[in-house]
N, C-alpha and C positions, 0 to 999 in steps of 0.2 A: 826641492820641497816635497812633503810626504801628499798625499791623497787630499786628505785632508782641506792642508793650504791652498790646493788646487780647487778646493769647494770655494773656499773664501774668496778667490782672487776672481772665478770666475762667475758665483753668483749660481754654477749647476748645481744641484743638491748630489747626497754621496751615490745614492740608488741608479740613478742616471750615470753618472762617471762610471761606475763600473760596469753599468750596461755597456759603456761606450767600449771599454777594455774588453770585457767578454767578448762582444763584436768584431774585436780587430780592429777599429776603428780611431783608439788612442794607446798607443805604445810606450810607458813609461821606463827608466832603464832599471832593469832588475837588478837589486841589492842583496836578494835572498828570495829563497823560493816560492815565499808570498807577498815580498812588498817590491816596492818601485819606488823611484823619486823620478820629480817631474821639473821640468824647467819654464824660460818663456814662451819655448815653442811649443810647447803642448798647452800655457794659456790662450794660444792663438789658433791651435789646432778645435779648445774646445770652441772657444767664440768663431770659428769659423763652418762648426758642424753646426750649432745655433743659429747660425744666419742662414744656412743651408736648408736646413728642414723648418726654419721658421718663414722668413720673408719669400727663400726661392721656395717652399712648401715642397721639398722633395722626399720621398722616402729616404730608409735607411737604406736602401738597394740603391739607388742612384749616388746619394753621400759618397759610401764605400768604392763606385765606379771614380767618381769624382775625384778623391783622395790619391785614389791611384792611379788617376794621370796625371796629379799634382806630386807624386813619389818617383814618379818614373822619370822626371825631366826630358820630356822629349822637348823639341822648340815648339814654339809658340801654334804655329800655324799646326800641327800634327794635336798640340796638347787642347786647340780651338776644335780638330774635327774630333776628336772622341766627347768633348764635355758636352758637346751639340749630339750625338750620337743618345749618348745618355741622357740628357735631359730634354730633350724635344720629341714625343713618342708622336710615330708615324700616325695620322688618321685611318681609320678602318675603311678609307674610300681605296679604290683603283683608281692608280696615278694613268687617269686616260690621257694625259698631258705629258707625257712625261718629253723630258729636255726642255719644261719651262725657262730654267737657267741659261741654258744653251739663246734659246730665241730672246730674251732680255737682255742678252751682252754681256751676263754675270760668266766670266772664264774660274773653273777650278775642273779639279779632277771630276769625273764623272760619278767615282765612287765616292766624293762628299758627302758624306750625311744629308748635310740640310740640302743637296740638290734633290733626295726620296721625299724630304719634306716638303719642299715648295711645290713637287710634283701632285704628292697625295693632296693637300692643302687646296689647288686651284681645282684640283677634280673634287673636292667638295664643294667647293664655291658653286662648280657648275652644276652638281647634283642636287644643286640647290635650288637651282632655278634661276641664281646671280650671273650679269652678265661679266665675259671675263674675256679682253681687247687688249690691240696692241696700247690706245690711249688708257684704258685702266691700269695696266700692268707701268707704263712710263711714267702714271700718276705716283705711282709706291717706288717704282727705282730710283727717280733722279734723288729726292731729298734725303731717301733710306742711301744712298750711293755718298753721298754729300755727308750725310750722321756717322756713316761707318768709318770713314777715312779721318772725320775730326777726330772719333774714339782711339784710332792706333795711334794716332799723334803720339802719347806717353811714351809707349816699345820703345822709341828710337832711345832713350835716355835710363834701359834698366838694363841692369843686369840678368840674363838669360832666366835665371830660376824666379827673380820678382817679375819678368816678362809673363812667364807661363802661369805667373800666380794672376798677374792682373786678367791675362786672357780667359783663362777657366770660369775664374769669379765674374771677371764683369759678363761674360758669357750668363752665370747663371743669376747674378743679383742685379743688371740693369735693365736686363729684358722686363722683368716685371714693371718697373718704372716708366718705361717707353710705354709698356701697353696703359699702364694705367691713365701716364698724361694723354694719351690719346683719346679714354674715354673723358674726362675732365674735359679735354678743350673739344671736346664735342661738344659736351654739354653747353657748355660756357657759348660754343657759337649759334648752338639752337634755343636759349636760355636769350640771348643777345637781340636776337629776330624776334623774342617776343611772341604769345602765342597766337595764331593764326584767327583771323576774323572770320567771323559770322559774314554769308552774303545776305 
């Protein structure tokens, strides 16, 4: 399909699609030395740069990281630490914690990503003034230990390249989810209690 039909199918208007090609970020296969034709993998490439900078609200800089651990096929667990690398920017605190992961019982490589994450992350909690224990810290591992493990369930049943697709994405499209049900059944449970009496 020419440019064009690529508008139609996926609803981007044309100004955007060629943004997207200028960018590098949508590859069509050249015909001649100003057109392309596109097929269904670049309907899903657009609709997945769309879910990207729309629900995960990522720039074009993180997209482009993304795409390209999604290009490069590494396995799953390698194509999980780069998408975390890129889309979870470190807090501007000093990780005075650091080896949180270590003391939680979480084993990966040290140079993990999100092990700088969770480190910088509790040293803001605590520059906060929030208190941060081994019972707070078991409050968040056992059920997030319990969520993580339901989530890989799928891997065992894909094929390597739909493997490092589902890991990337849900990497970047269910995290917003988690956080959100989290503010929701707050709500919901302090909404529940009703608001606090006059003495």
């Amino acid at each position: 399909m020419r440019i064009s039909e690529l508008v139609e199918r996926t609803g981007v208007p044309l100004p955007t699609l060629k943004f997207y090609v200028r960018e590098g970020l949508l590859r069509g296969r050249a015909t001649a030395p100003n057109q392309a034709v596109y097929d269904e993998e670049h309907v899903e490439r657009v609709r997945l740069i769309g879910a990207l900078t729309g629900a995960a609200d990522m720039s074009l800089a993180q997209v482009r990281k993304v795409l390209e651990v999604l290009d490069e096929g590494a396995d799953p667990v390698t194509a999980m630490g780069r998408a975390v690398a890129t889309m979870t920017p470190v807090t501007g605190q000093s990780a005075r914690h650091a080896g949180e992961a270590a003391r939680m019982g979480i084993h990966v490589p040290e140079d993990y990503p999100a092990v700088e994450h969770l480190d910088a992350a509790v040293a803001a909690v605590q520059a906060a003034g929030l208190p941060w224990d081994e019972e707070i810290a078991a409050r968040y591992i056992v059920p997030l230990r319990q969520m993580a493990a339901s989530e890989l369930v799928p891997l065992a049943d894909m094929e390597r390249g739909d493997a490092v697709t589902y890991a990337v994405l849900g990497t970047a499209l269910y995290e917003p989810v988690i956080l959100a049900l989290r503010r929701l059944l707050h709500a919901e449970l302090v909404i529940g209690r009703g608001a606090p009496k006059k003495s």
